[in-house]
N, C-alpha and C positions, 0 to 999 in steps of 0.2 A: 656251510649249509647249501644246498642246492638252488641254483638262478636258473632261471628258463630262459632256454634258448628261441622260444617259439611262443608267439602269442598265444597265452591264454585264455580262448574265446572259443562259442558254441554259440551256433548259429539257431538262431531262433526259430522254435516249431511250426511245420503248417497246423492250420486246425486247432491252433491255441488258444487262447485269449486272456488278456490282463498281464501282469506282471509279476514274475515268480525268483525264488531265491531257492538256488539247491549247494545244498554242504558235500564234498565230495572228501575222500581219507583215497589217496593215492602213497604208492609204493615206488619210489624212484631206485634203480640199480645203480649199480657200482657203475654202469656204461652212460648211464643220464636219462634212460627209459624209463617207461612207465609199462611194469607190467601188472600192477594191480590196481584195481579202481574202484571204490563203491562209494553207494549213494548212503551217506548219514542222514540225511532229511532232504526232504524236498517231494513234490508230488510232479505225476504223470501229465502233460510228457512231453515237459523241461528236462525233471531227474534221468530220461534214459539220452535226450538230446544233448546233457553234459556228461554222461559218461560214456557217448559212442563219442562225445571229443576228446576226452580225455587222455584215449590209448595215443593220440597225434603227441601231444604233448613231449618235448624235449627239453633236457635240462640238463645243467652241469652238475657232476654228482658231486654228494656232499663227500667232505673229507676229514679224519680223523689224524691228527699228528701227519698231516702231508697225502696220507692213505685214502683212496674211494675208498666208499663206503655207504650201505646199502642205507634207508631213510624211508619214515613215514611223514607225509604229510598234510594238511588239510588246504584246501582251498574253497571256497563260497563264488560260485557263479550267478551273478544276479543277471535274471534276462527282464528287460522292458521292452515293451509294445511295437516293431518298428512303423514310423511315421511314412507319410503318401511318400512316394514317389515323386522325386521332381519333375516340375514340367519341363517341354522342350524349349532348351535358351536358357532356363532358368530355375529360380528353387522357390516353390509357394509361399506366398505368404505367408506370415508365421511358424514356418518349418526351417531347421535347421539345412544346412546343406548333407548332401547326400555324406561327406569326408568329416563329418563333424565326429569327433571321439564323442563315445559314451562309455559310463561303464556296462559292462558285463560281469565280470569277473573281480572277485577279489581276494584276496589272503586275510583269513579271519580266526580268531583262534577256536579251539576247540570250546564251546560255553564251560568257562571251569567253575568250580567249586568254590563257594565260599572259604571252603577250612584249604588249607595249603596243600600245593600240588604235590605228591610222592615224587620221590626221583626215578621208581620206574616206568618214567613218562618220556616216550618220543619227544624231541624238542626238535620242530621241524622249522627248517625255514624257507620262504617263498619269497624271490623277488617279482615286484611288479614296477610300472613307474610312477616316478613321483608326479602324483595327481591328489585334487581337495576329496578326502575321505568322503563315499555316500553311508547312508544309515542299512543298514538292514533290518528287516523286521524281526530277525532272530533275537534283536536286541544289542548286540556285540559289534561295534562298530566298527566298518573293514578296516583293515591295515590300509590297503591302495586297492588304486582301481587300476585297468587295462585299456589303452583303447579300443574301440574296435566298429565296426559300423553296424548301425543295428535298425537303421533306415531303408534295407532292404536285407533280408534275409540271406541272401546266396553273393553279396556283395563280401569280399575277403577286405580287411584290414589296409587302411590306403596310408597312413602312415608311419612312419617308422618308431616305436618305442624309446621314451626318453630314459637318462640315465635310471638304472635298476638301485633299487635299497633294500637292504637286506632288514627283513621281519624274522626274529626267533617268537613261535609260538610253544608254549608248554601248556598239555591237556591231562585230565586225569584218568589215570586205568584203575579200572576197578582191581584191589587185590585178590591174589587167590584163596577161592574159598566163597568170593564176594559175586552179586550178582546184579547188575544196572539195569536200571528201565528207564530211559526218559519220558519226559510228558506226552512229547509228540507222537512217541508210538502206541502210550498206553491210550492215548486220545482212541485210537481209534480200535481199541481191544472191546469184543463184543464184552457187555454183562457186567463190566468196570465201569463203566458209567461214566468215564473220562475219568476217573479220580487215580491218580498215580498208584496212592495209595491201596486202594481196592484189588488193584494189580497183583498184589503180595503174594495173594491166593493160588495166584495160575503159575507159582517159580517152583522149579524142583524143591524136594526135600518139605514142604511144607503140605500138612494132611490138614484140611479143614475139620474143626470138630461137625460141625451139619452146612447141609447147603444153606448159602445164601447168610450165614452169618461168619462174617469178617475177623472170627478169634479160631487162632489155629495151634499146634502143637509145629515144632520146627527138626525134624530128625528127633523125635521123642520128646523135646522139651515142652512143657505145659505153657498155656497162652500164659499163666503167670510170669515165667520166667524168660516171656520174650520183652528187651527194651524197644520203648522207643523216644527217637529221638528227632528235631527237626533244628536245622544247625547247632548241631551240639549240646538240644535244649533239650532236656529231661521232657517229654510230653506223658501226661497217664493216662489219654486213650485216643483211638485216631477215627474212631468213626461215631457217627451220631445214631444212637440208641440201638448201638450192635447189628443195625443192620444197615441202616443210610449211608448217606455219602461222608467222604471224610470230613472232618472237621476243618481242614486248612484250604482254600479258595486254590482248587485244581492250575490256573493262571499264574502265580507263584511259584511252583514247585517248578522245578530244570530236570530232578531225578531223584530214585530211590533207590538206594541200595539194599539188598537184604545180604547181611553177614551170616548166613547159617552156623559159621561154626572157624577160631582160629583166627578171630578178627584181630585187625589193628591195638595195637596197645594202645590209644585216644581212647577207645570202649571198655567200658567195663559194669563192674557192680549189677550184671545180668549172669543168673546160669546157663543161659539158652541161647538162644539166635537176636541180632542185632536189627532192626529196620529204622534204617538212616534216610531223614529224606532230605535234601537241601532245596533252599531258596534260589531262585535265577539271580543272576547278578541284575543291579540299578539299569535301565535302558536311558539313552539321552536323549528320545524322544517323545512325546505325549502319546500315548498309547494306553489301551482299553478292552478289556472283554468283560461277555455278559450272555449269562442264560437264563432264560426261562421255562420252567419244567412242569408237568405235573402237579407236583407235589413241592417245590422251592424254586424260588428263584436267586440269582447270584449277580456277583457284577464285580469287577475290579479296577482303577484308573491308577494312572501315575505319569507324574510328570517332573520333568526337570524346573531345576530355577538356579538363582544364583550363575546365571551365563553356564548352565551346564555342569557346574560343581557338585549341587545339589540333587537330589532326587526325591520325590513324596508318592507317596503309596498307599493306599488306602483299598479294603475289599472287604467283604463277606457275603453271606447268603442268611435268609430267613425262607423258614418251614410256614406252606399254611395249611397243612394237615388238619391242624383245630379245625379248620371251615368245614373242609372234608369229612372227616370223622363224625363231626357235628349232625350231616345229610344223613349218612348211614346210619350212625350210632351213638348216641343221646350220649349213653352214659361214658363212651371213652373221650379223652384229653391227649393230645398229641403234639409238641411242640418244639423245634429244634431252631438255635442259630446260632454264626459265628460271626467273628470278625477278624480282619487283619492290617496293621498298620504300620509303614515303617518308615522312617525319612535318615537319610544318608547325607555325610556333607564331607568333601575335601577339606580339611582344616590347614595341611601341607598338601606340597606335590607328590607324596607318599605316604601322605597320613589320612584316615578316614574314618571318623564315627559314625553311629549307625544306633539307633533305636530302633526298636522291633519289637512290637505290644501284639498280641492274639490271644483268641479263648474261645471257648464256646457251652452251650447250656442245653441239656435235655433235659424235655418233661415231660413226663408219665403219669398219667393218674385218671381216675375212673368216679362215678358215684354209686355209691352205695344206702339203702333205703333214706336217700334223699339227701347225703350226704357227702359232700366232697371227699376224695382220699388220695392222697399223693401214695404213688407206687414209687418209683423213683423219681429223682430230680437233681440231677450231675453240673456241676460248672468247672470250670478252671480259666485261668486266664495266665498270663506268661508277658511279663516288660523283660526285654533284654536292653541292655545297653554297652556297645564293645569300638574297640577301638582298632584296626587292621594298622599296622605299618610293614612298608615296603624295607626292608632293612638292605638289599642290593637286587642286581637282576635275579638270581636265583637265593632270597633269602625274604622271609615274611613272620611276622610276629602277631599275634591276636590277644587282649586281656578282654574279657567278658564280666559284666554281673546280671544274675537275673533274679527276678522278684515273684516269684509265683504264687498261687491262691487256688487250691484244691477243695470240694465239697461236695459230699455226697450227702442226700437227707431222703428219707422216707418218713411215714406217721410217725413211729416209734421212735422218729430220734435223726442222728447222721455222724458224718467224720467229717474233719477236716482238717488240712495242711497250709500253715503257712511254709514258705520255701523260699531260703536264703543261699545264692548260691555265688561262686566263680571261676573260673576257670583262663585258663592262658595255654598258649602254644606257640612254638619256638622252631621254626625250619631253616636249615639251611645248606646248600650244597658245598661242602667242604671242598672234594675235587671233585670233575668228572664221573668216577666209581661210587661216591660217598654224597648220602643226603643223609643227615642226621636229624632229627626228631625227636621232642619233648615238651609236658606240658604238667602242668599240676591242676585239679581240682577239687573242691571241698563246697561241700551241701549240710545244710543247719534245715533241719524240717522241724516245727513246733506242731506237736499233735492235739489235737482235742475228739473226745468224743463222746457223744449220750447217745447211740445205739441200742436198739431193742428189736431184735428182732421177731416179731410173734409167729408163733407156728412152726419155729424150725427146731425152739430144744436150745438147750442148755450147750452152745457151741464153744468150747474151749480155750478155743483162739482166742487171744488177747486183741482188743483194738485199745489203747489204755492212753492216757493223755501222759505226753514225756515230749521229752527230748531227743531227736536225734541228728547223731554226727556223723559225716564221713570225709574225710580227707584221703588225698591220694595222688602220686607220681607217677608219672611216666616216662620213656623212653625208647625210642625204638633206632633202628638204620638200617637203611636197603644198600646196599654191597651189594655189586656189579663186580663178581669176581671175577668173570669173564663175557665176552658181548654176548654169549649165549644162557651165562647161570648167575643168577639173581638171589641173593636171598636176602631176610629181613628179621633179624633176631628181636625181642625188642621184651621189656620186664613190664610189667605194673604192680606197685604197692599201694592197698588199700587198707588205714585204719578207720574200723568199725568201731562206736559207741553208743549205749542209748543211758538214757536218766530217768527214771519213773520206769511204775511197770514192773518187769521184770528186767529191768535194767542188764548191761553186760557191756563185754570189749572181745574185739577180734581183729586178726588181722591175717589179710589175705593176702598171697606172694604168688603173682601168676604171669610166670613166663610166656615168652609167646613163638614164633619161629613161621615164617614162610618163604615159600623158595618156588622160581620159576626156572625151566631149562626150557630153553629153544634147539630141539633135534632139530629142524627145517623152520624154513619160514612161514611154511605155515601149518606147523604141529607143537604142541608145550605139552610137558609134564607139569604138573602144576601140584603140591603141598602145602598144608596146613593144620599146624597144631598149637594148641593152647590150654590152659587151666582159667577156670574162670569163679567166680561167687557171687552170691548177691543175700541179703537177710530174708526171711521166712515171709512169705507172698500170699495172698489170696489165688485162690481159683480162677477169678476174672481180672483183671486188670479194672482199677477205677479210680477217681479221683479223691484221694485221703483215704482209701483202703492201706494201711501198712500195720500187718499184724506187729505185734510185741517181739523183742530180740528174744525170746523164750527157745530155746533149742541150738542156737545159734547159728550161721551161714550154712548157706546151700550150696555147694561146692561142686564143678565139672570138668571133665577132661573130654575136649575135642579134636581131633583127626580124622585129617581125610586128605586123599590122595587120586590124583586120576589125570585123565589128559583132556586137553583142548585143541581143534582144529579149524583153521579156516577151509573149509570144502566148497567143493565149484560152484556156482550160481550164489555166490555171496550168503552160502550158510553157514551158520556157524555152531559148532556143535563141541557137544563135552559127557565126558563121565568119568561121575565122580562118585571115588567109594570111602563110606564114612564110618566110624566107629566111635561113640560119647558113649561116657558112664558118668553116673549123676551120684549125690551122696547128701545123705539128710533129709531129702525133697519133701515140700510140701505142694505134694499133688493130688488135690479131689478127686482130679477127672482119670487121674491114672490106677489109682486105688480102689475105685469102684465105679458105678455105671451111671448114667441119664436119670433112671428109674431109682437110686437108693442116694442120689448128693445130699439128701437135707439127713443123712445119720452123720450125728455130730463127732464120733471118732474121725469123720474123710479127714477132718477140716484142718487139726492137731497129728496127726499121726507121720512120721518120719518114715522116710520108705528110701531104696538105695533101688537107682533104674540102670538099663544100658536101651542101647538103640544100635541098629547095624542095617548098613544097607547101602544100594546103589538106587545116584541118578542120572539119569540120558535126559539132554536136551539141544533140540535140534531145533535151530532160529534163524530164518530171514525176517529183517525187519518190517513193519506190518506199513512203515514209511513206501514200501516199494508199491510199484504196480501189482506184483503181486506177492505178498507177504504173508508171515505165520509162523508158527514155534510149535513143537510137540514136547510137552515136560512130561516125564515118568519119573515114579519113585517106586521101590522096590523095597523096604523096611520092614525090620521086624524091632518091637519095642516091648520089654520086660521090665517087670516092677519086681519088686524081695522085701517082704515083712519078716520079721524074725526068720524062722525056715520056712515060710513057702515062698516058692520062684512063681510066676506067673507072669500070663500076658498085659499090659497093660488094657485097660479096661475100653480104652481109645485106640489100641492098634489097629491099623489099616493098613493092609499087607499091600496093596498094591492102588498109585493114584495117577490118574491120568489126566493130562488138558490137552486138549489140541487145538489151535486155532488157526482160520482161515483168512483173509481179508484182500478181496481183488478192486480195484480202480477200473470201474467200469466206462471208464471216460464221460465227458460233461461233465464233471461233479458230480456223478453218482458213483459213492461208492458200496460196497457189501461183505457184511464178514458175519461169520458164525464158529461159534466154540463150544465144541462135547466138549463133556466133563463126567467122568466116571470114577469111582472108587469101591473099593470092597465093606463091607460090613465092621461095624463091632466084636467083639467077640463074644459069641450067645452065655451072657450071665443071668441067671435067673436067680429070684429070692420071695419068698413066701411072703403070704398078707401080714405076719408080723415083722415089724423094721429091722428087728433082731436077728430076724429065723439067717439059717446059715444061706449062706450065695453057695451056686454049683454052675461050675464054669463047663457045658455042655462039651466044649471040643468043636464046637460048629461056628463059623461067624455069621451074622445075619443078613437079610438078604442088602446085595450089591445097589448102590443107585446113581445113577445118569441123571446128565439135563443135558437142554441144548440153549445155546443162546445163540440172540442175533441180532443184527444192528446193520440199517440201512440209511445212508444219509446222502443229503443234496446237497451240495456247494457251491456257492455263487463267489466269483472274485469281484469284488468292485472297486477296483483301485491295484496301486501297487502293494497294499499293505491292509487295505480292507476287505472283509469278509463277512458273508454270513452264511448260516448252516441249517436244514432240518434234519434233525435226526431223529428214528424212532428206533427203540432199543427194546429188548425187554431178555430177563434172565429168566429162566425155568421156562421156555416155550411150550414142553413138551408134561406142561405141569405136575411133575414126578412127586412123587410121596416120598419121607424117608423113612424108617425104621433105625431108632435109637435105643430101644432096648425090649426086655421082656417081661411083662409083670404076671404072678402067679397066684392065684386064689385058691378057685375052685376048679380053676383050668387057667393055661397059662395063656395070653394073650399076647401080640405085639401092641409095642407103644410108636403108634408112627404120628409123624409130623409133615405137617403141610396141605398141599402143596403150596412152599415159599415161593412165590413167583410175583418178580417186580419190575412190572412196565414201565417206560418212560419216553415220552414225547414231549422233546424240549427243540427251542430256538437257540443257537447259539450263535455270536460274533462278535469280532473282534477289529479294531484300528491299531 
């Protein structure tokens, strides 16, 4: 592993103030150099003062079987305050002397993942000297500190570095095909709202069904057939009443993956696209955030106990909408919250349990000639309980159970799921080349249901109270067959049952296969394909919607292919071309239009899709002074009923994000995000429900927003903060056009303008 031969230290900025922690990923050469350097986190302007240090930076390169050998690594530069100046003769009062070591600097890991690190992960190592660990706010507590002098800025380092110890850090790369966001960049992504989650929208490949609400189709696939998950937990919906913020306290989350397509063998029992979010790891310190907004406020705290063994955690947020609503509008009811809970305990020096309870509740409802009426009303809730053990330095094992409670209810009735589940996972690095991987999981859902839905017809789809079972293996390994070609075969088998109903058994065999080459260091080829299933789906995702095994599995084949580059000023860029075809699908939204979903054949009817297309996305992180990402998709998406071929009824030929975000120094910063996409495809149907559709040939018209988000930041402390931010989505209040309806003349059906302001306080200890 590579030792630095040169203190690792960056002289603290003029013009700064308080106390700042910047994440740097440096590139060391086969010679000991450093020719590559970016900022992972950190803000202006500390982040550009540790990475004009960085290039100084020398070390001894790392070695494989005797051989240099080129290496990634991370390092965590923490700058503090420097203190007065000594007097002449002497050193002030309660001031250190001028030669006093602090830290600055330290070797931190990459924040990993709950679920086990892949083997195609750099495994970087940094010597520093042995010095008492400081905390960082990132939460991940340094390896070592550095000395350095930090009591007068242009003072260079007065004593010599004590013996060096070698730190191995392993961090997680997203697989290909797969695409990361962390919290801190989506933090400050206009129109997201901070919510990680919300984020999903603005990633290639992904076409909003309308602005401003959070359910989308993924390379063709229906919002039905996208999962989701938050450490490996089945979740049935991630935002509050399809348009608010997510369900999970934004402070929690580290990162979100979106799987579009050729995911990891760990996923499955979806035909579409994966969105994986993970929890941060425990911190060892007392630490806390909190907003208050508009329309909810949030807050989250946690603290160590047990000498640091231990960790407790507790968060959510509550909606006062009701209040709101109430002012403007007598007759609507408006009410959302969540919560989250989890406490972690060392029970070994490599053993760790962990409980982890969250849920959240929507309600909807309205009065009618003087009387109450619940429109919707969603809850779920979710207890995990798992055990992590360290099985060696490169080997980790996880057994999981969770307890879930799903319900949906309206006037007429509801659904609900009880859910019994578990799951395990098995890592571990055999040699060098070889990380093998496997897990098994099995889910028992108990359905019930008294559903009526009035007004919509005699809907086919089964909601029926039964039994459902699914058990299922897995396996995969990333082979390193050369330092430049990676690839990662990997099976999953899943046995499908249900009992009641229209009862039935299936079973699904879906290989998987991904593969990276390194032409240069900084260009990849990147591949991904897979086969995937999941049972017969509503239209929306919700909680205890799961239609009847009636038809049985939804079956897809996903590939795609394309390259990735690190390009100059730390962007990074990719495209990727993709081709799914779908089989069985139960797809409303794709089978017909906005204006005709309540004709009750959408709901039942089996239809066989494809999708084809390219995506370009070009991203500096919005962490920088100045930051932004441009995502395009370029798709075309086709449905097939007996013999007709057609468009899907949601295609969107072309979708665009762009976003901006500059560090205007003082803690003011500013970002703004277009967002454009093309139309529907112009379907028209006469005033009876029956009369024929006529698919025009035209799509309808194109619609834009602009969002924006401007915020103040105050440091107060090394690790405290507070924020004004005002935000708002749809600035440019844009109408949209969903479909067409035809009488006597035919009309557009637009909506909106959905446009959602938000002026909140946030901060954090």
């Amino acid at each position: 592993m590579p030792r630095p031969l040169t203190p690792l230290t960056a002289h603290y900025p003029k013009d700064a103030e308080g106390d700042a922690v910047v994440v740097l990923k440096l590139v060391v050469e086969k010679d000991g150099s450093v020719t590559e350097a970016r900022v992972e986190s950190g803000m202006e302007p500390f982040s550009s003062a540790a990475l004009a240090a960085a290039r100084a930076f020398r070390f001894t390169p790392a070695t494989r079987d005797g051989v240099a050998v080129r290496a990634a690594i991370r390092v965590e530069v923490v700058f503090t305050v420097p203190g007065p100046p000594p007097a002449p003769g002497g050193t002030p009062s309660g001031a250190a002397p001028s030669n006093t070591p602090a830290p600055t600097n330290t070797a931190a890991p990459n924040n990993p993942s709950q679920n086990p690190a892949p083997a195609n992960t750099t495994a970087p190592n940094t010597t520093a000297p042995k010095a008492p660990p400081a905390t960082s706010p990132s939460g991940a507590p340094p390896a070592s500190t550095a000395p350095t002098n930090t009591t007068s800025p242009d003072t260079p380092p007065a004593t010599a570095p004590p013996e060096p110890i070698d730190v191995s850090v392993r961090g997680i790369i997203a697989p290909p095909g797969a695409t990361s966001m962390s919290r801190a960049e989506v933090r400050l992504l206009p129109g997201a709202f901070g919510d990680p989650f919300r984020a999903v929208e603005a990633l290639p490949g992904v076409t909003p069904i309308a602005s401003g609400i959070p359910y989308f189709f993924v390379r063709g696939a229906p919002p039905g057939n996208v999962g989701y998950f938050l450490d490996g937990i089945r979740v049935p919906l991630l935002y509050h009443l399809g348009l608010g913020p997510s369900v999970v306290h934004p402070a929690l989350i580290d990162r979100v993956d979106l799987h579009s397509g050729g995911y990891p063998a760990r996923f499955g029992r979806f035909a579409g696209a994966i969105v994986s979010g993970e929890t941060r790891l425990p911190r060892p310190d007392f630490n806390g955030e909190a907003q208050i907004r508009l329309v909810d406020a949030g807050a989250m705290i946690e603290a160590p106990f047990a000498g640091g063994k231990g960790s407790a955690l507790v968060g959510g947020r509550y909606s006062y909408t009701g209040l709101l609503f109430s002012l403007l509008q007598s007759d609507l009811r408006l009410d959302y919250w969540d919560y989250q809970a989890r406490v972690s305990y060392d029970i070994t020096p490599g053993g760790t349990v962990t409980l982890f309870a969250f849920g959240a509740r929507d309600f909807l409802g309205d009065t009618e000639d003087g009387k109450d009426r619940t429109l919707v009303d969603t809850t779920f809730h979710r207890v995990d309980l798992r055990y992590d053990r360290k099985l060696g330095p490169l080997s980790t094992f996880r057994n999981a159970f969770t307890f879930g409670f799903d319900q949906t209810a309206f006037d007429g009735g509801g659904t609900r799921d009880l859910m019994f589940a578990t799951r395990s996972a098995l890592e571990t690095a055999v040699t060098p080349y070889l990380t093998a991987r496997a897990g098994t999981d099995a889910v028992l859902d108990i359905l019930q249901t008294s559903l009526e839905l009035a007004g919509i017809g005699d809907i086919p789809i089964v909601l029926s109270d039964r039994f459902d079972f699914t058990g299922g293996v897995w396996a995969d390994a990333v082979i390193r067959v050369t330092d430049r070609f990676e690839v990662t075969p990997g099976l999953r088998l899943d046995l499908y049952g249900s009992t009641g109903g229209n009862g039935g058994a299936a079973l699904a065999v879906e290989p998987r296969l991904a593969a990276i080459l390194h032409i240069k260091p900084w260009l990849r080829l990147v591949q991904a394909y897979g086969f995937a299933s999941q049972k017969p789906s509503f239209f929306l995702p919700g909680p205890g919607f799961s239609p009847d095994f009636q038809g049985g599995l939804q079956r897809s084949v996903q590939t795609s292919a394309g390259v990735e580059a690190d390009i100059p000023l730390d962007i990074e860029g990719k495209v990727i071309f993709f081709r799914d075809a779908f089989f069985g699908m139960t797809d409303a939204f794709g089978t017909s239009t906005f204006t005709d979903l309540v004709t009750p054949e959408n709901y039942s009817q089996r239809s066989l899709g494809s999708s084809i297309g390219m995506e370009l996305s070009l991203r500096r992180r919005m962490t920088k002074r100045v930051g932004g990402f441009l995502a395009y998709t370029l798709s075309q998406s086709e449905r097939v009923l007996g013999k007709y071929r057609f468009l899907s009824g949601t295609n969107r030929t072309h979708v665009l994000n762009a976003a901006l975000g500059v560090d205007l120094g003082r803690g003011f910063r500013a970002g703004a995000r277009f967002v454009f996409y093309t139309g529907f495809p112009e379907i028209v149907r006469g005033a009876e429900r029956n009369s024929p559709r006529v698919d025009t040939g035209r799509d309808l018209p194109p619609f834009f927003r602009l969002d924006g988000r401007l915020e103040k930041r105050w440091s107060l402390g090394a690790t405290r903060w507070l924020s004004l931010v005002l935000e708002m989505q749809n600035t440019t209040l844009s109408k949209e056009t969903l479909g067409v309806r035809c009488e006597e003349t035919c009309e557009p059906v637009e909506v909106g303008p959905v446009s959602i302001p938000s002026i909140g306080l946030e901060g954090g200890l």
